[in-house]
VMD Tcl script that draws the C-alpha trace (Angstrom):
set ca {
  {-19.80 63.07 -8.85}
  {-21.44 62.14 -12.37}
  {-19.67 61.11 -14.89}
  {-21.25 61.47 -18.53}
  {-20.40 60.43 -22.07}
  {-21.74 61.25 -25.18}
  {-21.63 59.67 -28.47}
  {-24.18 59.56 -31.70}
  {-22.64 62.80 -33.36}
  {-21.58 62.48 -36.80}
  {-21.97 64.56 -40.57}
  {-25.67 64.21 -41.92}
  {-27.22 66.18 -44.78}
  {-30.30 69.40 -43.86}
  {-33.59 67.52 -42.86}
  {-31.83 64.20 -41.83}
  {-32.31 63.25 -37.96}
  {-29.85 62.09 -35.17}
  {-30.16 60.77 -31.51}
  {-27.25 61.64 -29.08}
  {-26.98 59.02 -25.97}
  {-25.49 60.85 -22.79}
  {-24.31 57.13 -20.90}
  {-23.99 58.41 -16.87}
  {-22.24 57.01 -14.58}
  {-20.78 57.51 -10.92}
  {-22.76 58.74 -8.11}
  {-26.42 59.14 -8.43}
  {-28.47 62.18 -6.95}
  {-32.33 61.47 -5.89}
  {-33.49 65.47 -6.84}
  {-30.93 65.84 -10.07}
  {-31.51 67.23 -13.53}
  {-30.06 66.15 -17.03}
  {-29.85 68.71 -19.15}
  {-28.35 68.94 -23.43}
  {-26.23 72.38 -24.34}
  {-24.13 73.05 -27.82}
  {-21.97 75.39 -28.86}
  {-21.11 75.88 -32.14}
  {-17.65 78.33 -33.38}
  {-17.48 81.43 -32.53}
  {-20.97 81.00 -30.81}
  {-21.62 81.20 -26.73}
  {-22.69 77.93 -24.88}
  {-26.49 76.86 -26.27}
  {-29.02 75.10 -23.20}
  {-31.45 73.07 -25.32}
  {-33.13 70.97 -23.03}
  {-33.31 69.36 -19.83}
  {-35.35 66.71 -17.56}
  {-35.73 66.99 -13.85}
  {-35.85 63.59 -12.12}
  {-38.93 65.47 -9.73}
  {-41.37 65.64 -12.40}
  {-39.32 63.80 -15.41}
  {-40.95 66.53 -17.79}
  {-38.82 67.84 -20.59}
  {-38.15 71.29 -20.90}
  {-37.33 72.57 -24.13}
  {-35.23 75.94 -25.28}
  {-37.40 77.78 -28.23}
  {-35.18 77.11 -30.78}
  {-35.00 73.60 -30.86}
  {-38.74 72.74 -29.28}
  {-40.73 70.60 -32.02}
  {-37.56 69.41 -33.66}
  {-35.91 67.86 -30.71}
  {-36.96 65.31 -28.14}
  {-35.46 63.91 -24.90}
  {-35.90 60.69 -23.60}
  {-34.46 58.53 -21.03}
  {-33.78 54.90 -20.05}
  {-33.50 54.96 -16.44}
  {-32.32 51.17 -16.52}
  {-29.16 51.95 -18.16}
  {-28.71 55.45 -17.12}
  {-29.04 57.17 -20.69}
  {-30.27 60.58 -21.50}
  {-31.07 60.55 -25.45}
  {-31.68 63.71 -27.27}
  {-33.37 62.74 -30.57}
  {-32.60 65.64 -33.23}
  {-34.99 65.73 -36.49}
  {-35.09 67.93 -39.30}
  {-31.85 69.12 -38.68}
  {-30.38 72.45 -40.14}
  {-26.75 73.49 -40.94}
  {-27.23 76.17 -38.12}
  {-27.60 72.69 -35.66}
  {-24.10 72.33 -36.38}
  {-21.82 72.73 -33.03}
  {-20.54 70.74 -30.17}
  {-23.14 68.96 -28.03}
  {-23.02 68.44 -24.56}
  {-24.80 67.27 -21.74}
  {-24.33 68.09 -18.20}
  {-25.35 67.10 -14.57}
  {-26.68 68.84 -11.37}
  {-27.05 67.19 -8.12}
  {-30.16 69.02 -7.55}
  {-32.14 71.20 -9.53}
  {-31.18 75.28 -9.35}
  {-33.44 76.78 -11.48}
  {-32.75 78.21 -14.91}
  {-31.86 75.63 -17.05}
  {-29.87 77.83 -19.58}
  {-26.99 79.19 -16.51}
  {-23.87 77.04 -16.65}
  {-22.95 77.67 -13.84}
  {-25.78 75.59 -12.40}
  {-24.53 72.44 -13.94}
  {-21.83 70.28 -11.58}
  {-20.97 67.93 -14.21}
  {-20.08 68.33 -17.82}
  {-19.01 65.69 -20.74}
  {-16.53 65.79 -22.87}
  {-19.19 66.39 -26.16}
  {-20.00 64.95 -29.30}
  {-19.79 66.78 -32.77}
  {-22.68 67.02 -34.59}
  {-22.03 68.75 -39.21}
  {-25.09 69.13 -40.98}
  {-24.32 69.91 -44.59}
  {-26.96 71.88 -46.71}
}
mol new
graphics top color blue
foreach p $ca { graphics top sphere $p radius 0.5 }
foreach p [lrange $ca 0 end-1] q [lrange $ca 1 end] { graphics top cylinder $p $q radius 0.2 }
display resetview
């Protein structure tokens, strides 16, 4: 199994930009997908985006496309999520999570085999 570890969260102000790092580790799957989800309080599971290691093209949920980017490093195994003009409403958990193979819709958890353990992203207005 994957295991995955995110870090980069922290408290910016509206309009200021982040990039999350998922690091992966563990086994490694030749038809897997990455994929980025948040949830914020009180608010159900977000998909945001995800990368498909048959293609490598990003796939992007609506309300984040044009504002976030993914990337990857292959070499050290990192999924990055750069965030820019961030809103309060960006504020929430963030995740990213594993499949051994790709499923189809991006946005069902159930979907994902791997999860890690977040990182906490506050924008301020």
């Amino acid at each position: 199994q994957v295991q995955l570890r995110e870090s980069g969260g922290g408290s910016v102000q509206a309009g200021d930009s982040l990039r999350l790092s998922c690091g992966t580790s563990g086994d490694t799957y030749t038809g897997y997908a990455l994929a980025w989800f948040r949830q914020a309080p009180g608010k159900e599971q977000e998909w945001l985006a995800a990368v498909r290691s048959s293609d490598g093209a990003p796939y992007y949920a609506d309300s984040v496309k044009g504002r976030f980017a993914l990337s990857r490093d292959s070499a050290k195994r990192t999924l990055y999520l750069q965030m820019n003009n961030l809103k309060p409403e960006d504020t929430a958990f963030y995740y990213c999570a594993a499949s051994e193979y790709y499923r189809g819709a991006f946005d069902l958890t159930h979907h994902w085999d791997s999860w890690g353990q977040g990182t906490q992203v506050t924008v301020s207005s």
